[in-house]
N, CA, C and O atoms as a printed pandas DataFrame, in Angstrom:
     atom_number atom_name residue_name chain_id  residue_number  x_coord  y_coord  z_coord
0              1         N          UNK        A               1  102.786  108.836  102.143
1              2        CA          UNK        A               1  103.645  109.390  101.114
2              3         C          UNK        A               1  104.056  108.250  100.184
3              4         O          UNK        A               1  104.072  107.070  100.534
4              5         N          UNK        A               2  104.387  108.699   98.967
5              6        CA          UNK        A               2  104.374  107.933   98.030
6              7         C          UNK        A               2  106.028  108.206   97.058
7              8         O          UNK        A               2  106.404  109.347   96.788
8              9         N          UNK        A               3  106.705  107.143   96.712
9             10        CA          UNK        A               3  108.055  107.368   96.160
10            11         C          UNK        A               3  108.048  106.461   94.916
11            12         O          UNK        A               3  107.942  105.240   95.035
12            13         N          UNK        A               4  108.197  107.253   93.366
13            14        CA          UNK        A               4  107.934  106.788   92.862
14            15         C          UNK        A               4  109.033  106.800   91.484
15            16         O          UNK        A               4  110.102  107.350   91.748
16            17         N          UNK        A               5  108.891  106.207   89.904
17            18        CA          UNK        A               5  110.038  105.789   89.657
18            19         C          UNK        A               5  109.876  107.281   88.683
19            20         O          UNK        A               5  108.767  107.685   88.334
20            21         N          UNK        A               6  111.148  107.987   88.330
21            22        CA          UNK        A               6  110.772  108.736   87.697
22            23         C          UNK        A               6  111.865  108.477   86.467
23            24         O          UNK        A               6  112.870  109.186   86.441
24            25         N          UNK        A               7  111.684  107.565   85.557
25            26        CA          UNK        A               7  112.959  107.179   84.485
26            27         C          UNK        A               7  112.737  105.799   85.409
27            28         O          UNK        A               7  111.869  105.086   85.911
28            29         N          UNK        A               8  114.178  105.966   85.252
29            30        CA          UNK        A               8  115.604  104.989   86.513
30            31         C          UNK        A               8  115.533  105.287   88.118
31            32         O          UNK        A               8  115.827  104.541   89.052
32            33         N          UNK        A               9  114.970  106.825   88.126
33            34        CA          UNK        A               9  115.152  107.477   89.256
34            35         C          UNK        A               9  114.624  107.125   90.117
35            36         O          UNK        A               9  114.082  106.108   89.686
36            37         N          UNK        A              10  114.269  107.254   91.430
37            38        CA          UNK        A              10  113.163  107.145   92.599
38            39         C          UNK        A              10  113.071  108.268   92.946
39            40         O          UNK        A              10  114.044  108.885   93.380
40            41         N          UNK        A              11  111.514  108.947   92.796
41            42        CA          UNK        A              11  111.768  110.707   93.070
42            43         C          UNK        A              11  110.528  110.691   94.460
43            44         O          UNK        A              11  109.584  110.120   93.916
44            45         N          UNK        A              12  110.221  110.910   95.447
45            46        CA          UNK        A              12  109.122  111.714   96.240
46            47         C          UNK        A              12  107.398  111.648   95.097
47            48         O          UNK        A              12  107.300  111.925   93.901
48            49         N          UNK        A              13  106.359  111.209   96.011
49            50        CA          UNK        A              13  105.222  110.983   94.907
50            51         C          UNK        A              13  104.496  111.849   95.762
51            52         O          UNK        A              13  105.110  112.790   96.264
52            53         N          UNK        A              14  103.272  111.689   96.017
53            54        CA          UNK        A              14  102.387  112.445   96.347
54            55         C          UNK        A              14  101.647  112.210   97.758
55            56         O          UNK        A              14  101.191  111.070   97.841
56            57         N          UNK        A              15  101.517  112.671   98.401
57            58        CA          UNK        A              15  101.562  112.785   99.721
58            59         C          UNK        A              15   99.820  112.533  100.563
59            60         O          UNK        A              15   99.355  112.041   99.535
60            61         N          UNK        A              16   99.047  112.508  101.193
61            62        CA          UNK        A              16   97.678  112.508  101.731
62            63         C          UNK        A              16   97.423  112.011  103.010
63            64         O          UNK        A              16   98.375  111.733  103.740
64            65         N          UNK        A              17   96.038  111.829  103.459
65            66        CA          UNK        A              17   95.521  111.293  104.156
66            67         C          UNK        A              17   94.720  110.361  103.933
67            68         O          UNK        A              17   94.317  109.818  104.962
68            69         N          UNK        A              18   94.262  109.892  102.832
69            70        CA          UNK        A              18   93.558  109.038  102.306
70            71         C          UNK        A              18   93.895  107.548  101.539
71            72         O          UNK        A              18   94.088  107.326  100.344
72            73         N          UNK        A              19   93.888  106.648  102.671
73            74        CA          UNK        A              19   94.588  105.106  102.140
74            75         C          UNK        A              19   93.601  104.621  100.787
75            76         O          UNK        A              19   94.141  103.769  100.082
76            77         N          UNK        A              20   92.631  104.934  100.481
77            78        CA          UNK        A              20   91.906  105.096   98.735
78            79         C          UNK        A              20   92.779  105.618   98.240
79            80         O          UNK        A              20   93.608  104.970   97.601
80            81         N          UNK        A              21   92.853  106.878   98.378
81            82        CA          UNK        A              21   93.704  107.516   96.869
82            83         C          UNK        A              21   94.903  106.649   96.963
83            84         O          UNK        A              21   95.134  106.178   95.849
84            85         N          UNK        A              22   95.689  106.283   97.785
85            86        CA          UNK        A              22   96.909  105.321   97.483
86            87         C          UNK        A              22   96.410  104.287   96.894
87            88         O          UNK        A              22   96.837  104.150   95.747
88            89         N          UNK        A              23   95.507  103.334   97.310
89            90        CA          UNK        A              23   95.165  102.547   96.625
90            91         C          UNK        A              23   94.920  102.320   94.973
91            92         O          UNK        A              23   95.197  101.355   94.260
92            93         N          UNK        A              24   94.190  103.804   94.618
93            94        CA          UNK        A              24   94.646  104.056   93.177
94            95         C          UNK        A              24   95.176  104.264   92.299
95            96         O          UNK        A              24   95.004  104.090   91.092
96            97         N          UNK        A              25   96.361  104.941   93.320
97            98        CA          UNK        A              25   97.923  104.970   92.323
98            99         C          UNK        A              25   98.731  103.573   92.136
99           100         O          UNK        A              25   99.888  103.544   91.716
100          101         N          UNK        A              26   97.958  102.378   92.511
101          102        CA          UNK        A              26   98.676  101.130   92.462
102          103         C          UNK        A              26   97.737  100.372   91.369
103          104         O          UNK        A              26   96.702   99.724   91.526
104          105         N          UNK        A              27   98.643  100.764   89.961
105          106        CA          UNK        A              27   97.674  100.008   88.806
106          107         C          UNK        A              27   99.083   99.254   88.430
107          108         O          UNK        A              27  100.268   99.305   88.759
108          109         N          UNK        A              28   97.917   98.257   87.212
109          110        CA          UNK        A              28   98.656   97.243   87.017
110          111         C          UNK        A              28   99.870   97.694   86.620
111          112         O          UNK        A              28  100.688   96.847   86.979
112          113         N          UNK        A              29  100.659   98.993   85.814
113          114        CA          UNK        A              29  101.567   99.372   85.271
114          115         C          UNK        A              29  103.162   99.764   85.623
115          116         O          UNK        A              29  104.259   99.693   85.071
116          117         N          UNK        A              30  102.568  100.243   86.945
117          118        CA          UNK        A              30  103.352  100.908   88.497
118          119         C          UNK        A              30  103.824   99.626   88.992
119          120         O          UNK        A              30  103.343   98.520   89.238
120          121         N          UNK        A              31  105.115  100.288   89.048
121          122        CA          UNK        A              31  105.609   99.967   90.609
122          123         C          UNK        A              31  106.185  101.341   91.047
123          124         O          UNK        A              31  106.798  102.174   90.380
124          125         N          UNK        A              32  105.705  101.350   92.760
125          126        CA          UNK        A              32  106.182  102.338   93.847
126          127         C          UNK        A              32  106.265  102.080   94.959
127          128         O          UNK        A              32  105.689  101.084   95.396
128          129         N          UNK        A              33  106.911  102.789   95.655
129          130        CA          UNK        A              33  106.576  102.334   97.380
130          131         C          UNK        A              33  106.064  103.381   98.015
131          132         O          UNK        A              33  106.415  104.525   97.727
132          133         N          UNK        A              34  104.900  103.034   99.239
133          134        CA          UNK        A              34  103.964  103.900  100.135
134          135         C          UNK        A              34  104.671  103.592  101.614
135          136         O          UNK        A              34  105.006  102.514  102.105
136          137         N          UNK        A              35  104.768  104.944  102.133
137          138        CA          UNK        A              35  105.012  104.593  103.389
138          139         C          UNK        A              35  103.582  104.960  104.398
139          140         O          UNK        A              35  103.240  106.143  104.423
140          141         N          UNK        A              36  102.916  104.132  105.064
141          142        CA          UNK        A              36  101.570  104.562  105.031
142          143         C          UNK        A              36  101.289  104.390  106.604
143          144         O          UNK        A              36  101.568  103.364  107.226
144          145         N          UNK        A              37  100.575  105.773  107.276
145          146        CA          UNK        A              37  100.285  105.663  108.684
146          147         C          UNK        A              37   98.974  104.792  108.527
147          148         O          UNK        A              37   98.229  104.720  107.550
148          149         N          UNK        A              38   98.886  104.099  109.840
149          150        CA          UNK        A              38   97.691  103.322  110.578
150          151         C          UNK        A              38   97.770  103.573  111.654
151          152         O          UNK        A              38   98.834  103.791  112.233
152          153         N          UNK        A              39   96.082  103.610  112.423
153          154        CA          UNK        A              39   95.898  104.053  113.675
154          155         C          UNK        A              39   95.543  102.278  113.977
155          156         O          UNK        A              39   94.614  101.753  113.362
156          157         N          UNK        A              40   96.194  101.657  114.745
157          158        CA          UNK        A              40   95.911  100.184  115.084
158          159         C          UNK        A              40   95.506  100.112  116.624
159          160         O          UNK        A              40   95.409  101.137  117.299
160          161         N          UNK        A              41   95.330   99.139  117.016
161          162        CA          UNK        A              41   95.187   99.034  118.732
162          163         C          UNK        A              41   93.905   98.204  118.709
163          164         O          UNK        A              41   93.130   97.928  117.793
164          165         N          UNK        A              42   93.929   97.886  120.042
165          166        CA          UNK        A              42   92.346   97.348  120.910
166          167         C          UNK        A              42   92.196   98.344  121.441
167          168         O          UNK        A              42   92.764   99.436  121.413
168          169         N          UNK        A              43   90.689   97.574  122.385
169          170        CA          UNK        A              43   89.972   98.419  123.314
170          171         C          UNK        A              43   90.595   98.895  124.475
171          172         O          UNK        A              43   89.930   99.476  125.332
172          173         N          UNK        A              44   91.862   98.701  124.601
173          174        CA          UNK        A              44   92.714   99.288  125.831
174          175         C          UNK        A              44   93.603  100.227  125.373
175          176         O          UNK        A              44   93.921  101.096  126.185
176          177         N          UNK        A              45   94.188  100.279  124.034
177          178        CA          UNK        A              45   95.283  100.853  124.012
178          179         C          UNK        A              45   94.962  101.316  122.219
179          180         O          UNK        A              45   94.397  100.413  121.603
180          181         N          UNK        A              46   95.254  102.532  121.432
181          182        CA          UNK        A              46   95.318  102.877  120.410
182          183         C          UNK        A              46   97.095  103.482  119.895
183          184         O          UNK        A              46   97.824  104.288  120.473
184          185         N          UNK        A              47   97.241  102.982  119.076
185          186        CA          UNK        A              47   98.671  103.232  118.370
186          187         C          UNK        A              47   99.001  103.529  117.284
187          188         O          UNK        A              47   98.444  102.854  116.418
188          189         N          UNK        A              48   99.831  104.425  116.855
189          190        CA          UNK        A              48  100.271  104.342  115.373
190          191         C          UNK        A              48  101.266  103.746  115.063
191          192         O          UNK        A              48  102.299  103.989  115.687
192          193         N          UNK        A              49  101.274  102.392  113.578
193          194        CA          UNK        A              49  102.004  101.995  113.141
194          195         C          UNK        A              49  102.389  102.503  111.753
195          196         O          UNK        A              49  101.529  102.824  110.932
196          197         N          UNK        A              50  103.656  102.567  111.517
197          198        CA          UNK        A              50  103.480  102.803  110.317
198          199         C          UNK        A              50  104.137  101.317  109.361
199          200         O          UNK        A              50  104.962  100.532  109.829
200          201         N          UNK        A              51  103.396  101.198  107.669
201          202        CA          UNK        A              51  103.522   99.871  106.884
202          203         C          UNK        A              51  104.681  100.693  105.995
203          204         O          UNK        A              51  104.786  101.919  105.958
204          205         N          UNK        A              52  105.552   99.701  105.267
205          206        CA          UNK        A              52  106.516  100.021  103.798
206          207         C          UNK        A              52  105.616   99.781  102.943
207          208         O          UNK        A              52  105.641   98.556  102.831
208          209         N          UNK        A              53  104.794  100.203  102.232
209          210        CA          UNK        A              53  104.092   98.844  101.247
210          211         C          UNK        A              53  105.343   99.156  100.163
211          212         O          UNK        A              53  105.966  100.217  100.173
212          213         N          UNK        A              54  105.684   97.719   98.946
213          214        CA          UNK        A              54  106.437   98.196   97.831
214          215         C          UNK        A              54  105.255   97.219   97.016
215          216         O          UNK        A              54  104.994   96.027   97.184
216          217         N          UNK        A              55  104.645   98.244   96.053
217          218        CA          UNK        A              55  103.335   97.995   95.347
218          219         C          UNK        A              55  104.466   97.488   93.837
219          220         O          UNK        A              55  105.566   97.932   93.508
220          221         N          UNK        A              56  103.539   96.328   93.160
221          222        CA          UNK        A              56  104.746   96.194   91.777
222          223         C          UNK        A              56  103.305   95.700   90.777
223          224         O          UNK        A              56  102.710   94.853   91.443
224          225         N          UNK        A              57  102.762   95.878   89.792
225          226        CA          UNK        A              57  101.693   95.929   89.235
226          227         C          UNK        A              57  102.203   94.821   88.694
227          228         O          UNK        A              57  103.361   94.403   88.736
228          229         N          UNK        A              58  100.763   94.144   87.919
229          230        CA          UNK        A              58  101.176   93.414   86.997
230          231         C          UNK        A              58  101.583   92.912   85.839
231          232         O          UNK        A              58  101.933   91.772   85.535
232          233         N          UNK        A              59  101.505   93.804   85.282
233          234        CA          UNK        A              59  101.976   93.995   84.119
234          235         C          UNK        A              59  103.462   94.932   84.288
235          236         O          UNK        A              59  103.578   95.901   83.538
236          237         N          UNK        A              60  104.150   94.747   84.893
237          238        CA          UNK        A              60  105.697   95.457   85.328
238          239         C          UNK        A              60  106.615   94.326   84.351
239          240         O          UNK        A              60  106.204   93.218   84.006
240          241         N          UNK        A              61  107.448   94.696   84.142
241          242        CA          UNK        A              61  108.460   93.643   83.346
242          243         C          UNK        A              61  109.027   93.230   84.501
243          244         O          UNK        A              61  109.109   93.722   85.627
244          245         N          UNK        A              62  109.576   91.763   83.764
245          246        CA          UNK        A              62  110.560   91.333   85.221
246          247         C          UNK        A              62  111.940   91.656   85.524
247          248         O          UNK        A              62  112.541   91.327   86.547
248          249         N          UNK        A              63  112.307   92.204   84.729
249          250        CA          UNK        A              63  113.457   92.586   84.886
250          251         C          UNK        A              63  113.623   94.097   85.754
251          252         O          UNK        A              63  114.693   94.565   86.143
252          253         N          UNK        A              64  111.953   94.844   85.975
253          254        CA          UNK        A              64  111.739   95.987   86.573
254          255         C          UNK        A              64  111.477   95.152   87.968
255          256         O          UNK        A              64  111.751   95.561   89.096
256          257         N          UNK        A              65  110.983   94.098   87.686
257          258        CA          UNK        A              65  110.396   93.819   89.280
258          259         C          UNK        A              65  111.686   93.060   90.180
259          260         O          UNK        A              65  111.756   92.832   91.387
260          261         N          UNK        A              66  112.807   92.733   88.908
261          262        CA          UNK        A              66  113.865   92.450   90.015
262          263         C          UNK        A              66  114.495   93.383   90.418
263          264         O          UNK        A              66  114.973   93.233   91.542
264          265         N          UNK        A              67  114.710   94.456   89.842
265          266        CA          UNK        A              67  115.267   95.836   90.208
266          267         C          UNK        A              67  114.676   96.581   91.091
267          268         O          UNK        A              67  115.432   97.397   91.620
268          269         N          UNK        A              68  113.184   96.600   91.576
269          270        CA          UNK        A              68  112.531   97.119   92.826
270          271         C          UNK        A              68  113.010   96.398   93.784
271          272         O          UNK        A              68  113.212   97.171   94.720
272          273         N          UNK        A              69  113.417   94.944   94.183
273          274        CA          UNK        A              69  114.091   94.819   95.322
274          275         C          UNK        A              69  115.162   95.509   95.573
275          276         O          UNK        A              69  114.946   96.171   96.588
276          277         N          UNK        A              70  116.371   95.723   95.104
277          278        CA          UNK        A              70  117.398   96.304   94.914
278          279         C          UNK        A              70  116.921   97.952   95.523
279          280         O          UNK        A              70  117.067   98.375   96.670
280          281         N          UNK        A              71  116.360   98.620   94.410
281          282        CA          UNK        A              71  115.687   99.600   94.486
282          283         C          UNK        A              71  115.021   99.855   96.018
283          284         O          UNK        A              71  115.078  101.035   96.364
284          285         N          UNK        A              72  114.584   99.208   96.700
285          286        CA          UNK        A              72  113.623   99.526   98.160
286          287         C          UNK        A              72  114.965   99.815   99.244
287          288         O          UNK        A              72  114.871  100.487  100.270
288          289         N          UNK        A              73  116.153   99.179   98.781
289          290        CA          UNK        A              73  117.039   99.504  100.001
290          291         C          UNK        A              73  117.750  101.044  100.033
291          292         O          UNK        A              73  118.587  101.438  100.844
292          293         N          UNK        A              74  117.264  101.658   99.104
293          294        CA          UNK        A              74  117.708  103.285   99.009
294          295         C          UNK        A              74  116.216  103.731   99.435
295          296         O          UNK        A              74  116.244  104.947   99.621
296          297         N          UNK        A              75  114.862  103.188   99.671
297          298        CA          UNK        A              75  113.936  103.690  100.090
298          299         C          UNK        A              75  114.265  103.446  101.540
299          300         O          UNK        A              75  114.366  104.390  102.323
300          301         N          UNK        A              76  114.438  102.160  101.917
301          302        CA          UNK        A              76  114.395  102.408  103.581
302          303         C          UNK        A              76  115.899  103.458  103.798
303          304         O          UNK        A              76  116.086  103.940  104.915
304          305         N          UNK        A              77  116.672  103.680  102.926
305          306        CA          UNK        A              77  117.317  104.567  104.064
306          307         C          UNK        A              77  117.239  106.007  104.486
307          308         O          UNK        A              77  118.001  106.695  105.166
308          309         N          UNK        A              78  115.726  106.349  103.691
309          310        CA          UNK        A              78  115.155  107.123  103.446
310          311         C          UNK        A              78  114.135  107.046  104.851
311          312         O          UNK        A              78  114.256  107.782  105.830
312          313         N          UNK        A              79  113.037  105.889  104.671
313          314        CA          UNK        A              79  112.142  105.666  105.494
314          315         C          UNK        A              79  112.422  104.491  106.354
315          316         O          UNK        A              79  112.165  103.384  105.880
316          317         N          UNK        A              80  112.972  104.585  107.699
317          318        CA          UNK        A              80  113.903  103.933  108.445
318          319         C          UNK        A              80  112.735  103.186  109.680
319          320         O          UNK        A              80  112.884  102.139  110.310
320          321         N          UNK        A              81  111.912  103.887  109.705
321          322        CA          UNK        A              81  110.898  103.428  110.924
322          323         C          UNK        A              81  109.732  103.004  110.633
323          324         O          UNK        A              81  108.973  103.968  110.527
324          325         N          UNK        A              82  108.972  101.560  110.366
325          326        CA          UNK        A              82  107.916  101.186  110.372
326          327         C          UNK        A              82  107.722   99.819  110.607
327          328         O          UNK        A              82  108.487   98.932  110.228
328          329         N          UNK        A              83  106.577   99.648  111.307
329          330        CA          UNK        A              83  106.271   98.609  111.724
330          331         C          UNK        A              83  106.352   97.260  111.249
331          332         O          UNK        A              83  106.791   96.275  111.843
332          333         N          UNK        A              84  105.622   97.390  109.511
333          334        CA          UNK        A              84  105.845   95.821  108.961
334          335         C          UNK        A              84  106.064   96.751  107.701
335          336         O          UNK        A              84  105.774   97.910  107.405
336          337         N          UNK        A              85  106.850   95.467  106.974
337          338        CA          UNK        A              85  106.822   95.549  105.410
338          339         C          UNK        A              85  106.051   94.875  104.731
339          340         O          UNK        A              85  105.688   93.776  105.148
340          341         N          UNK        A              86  105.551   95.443  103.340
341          342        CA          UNK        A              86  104.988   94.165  102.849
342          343         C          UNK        A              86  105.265   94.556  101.495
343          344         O          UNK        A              86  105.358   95.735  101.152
344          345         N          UNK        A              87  105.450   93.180  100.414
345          346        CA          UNK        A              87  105.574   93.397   99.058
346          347         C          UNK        A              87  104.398   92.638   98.619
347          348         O          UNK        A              87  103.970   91.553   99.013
348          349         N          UNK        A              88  103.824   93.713   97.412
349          350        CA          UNK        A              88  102.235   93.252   96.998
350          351         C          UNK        A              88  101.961   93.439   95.752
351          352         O          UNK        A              88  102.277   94.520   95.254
352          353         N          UNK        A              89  101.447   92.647   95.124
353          354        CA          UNK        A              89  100.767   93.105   93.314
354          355         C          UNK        A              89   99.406   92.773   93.144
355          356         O          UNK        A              89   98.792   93.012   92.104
356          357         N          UNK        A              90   98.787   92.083   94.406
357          358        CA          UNK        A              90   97.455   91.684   94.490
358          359         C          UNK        A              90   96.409   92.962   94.649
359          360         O          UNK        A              90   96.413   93.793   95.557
360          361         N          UNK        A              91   95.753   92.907   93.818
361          362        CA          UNK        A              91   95.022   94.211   94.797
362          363         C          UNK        A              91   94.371   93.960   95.999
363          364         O          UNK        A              91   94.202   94.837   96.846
364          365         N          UNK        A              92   93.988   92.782   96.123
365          366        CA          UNK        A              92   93.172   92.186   97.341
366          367         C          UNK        A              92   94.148   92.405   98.523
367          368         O          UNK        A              92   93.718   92.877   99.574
368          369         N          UNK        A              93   95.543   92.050   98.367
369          370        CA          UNK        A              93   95.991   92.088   99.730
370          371         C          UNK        A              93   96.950   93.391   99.746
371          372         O          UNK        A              93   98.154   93.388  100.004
372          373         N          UNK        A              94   96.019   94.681   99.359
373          374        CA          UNK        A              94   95.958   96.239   99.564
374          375         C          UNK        A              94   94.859   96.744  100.255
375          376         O          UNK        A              94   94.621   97.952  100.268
376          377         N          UNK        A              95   93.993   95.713  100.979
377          378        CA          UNK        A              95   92.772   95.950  101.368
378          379         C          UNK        A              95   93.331   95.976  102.940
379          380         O          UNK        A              95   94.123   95.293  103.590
380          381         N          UNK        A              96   92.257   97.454  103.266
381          382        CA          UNK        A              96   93.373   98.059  104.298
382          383         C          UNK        A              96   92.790   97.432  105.764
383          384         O          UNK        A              96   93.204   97.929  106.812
384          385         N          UNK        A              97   91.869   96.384  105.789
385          386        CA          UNK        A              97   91.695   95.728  106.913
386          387         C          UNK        A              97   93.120   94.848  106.832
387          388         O          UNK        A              97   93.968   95.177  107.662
388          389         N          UNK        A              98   93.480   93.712  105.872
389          390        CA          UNK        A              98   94.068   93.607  106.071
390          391         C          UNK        A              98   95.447   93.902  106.334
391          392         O          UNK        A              98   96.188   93.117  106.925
392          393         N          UNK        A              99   95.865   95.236  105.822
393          394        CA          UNK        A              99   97.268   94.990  106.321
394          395         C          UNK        A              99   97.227   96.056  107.446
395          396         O          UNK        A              99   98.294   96.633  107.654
396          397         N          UNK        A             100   95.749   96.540  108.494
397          398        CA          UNK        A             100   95.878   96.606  109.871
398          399         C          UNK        A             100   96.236   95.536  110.699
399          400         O          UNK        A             100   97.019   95.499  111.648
400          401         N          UNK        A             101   95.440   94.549  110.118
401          402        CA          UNK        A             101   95.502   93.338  110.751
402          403         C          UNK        A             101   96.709   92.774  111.098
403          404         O          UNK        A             101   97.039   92.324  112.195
404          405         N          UNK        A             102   97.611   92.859  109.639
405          406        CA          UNK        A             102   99.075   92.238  109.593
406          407         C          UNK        A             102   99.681   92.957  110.912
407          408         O          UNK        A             102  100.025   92.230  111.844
408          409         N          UNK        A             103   99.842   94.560  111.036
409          410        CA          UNK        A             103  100.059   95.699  112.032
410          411         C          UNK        A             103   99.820   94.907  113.319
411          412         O          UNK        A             103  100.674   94.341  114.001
412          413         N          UNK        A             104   98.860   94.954  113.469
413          414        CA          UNK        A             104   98.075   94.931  114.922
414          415         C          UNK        A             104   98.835   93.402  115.165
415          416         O          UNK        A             104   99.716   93.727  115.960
416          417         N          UNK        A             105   98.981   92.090  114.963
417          418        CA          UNK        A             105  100.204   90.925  114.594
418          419         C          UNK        A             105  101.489   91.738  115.447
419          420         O          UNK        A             105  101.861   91.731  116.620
420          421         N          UNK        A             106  101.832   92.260  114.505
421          422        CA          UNK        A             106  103.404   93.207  115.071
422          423         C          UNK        A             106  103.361   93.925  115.987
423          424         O          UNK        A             106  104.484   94.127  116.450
424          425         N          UNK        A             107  102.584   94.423  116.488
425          426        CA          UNK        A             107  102.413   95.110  117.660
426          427         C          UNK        A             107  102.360   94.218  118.830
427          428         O          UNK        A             107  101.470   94.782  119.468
428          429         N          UNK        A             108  102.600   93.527  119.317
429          430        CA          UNK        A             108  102.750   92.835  120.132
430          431         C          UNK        A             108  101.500   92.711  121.202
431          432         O          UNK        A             108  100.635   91.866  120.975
432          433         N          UNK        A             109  101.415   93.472  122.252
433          434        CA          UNK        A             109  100.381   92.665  123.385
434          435         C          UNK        A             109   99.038   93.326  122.578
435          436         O          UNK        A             109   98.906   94.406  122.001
436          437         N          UNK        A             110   98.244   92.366  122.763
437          438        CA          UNK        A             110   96.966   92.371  122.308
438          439         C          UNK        A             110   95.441   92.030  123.381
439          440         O          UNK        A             110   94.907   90.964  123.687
440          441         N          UNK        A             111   95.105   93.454  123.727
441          442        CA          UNK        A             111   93.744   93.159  124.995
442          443         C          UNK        A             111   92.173   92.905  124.492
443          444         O          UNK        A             111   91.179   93.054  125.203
444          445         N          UNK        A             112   92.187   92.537  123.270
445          446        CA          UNK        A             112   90.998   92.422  122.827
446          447         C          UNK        A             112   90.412   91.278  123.229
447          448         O          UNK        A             112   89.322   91.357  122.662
448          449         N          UNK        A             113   90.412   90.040  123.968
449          450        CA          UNK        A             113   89.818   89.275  124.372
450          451         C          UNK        A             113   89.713   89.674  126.102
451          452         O          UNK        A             113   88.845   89.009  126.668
452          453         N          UNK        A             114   90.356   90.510  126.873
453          454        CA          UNK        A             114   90.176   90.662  127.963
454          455         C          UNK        A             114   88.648   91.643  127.912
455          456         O          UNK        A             114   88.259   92.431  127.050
456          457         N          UNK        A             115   87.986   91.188  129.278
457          458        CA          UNK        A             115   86.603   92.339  129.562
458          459         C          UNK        A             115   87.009   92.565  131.151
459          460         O          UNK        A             115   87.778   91.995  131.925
460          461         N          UNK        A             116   86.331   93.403  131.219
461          462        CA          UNK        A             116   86.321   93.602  133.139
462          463         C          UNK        A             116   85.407   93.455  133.441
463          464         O          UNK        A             116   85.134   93.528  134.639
């Protein structure tokens, strides 16, 4: 799910299953925040984490991009449970290996080097 600015406002964005289509609503112009499921885990154990992303394009003014910090603390009291946060304008580090990766980090025990 996606929360996005509508004016001044922060209104509810558009909702899916598909971490692409989020990926495309994050152009240089936007800023929003995604609250986004991941299925993370090793070969022993599978989990869902969920990420905050707060996406801020680049071309955002700065005076908008100091106001999205401000702005994210009426989002978490909205979206209260997830695993990691992350703040991003790169598109590269929207690439959804990595921020499983970041996940799977936070998740604590990790059996992927064990075999039987």
């Amino acid at each position: 799910v996606t929360f996005k600015y509508n004016g001044s406002t922060i209104v509810p964005g558009d909702q899916g299953v598909d971490y692409e289509a989020f990926k495309r609503k994050c152009t240089d112009d936007v800023r929003l925040f995604g609250f986004v499921r991941f299925t993370t885990g090793d070969a022993m154990s599978k989990r869902v984490k969920f990420a905050l992303i707060t996406w801020i394009g680049e071309d955002v003014s700065g005076l908008q991009r100091a106001k999205t910090g401000t702005d994210k603390t009426l989002v978490k009291e909205v979206v209260q449970n997830f695993a990691k946060e992350f703040v991003i304008s790169d598109h590269k580090e929207l690439d959804e290996d990595y921020i499983k990766n970041e996940l799977k980090k936070a998740g604590g025990a990790n059996y992927d080097a064990q075999t039987e």
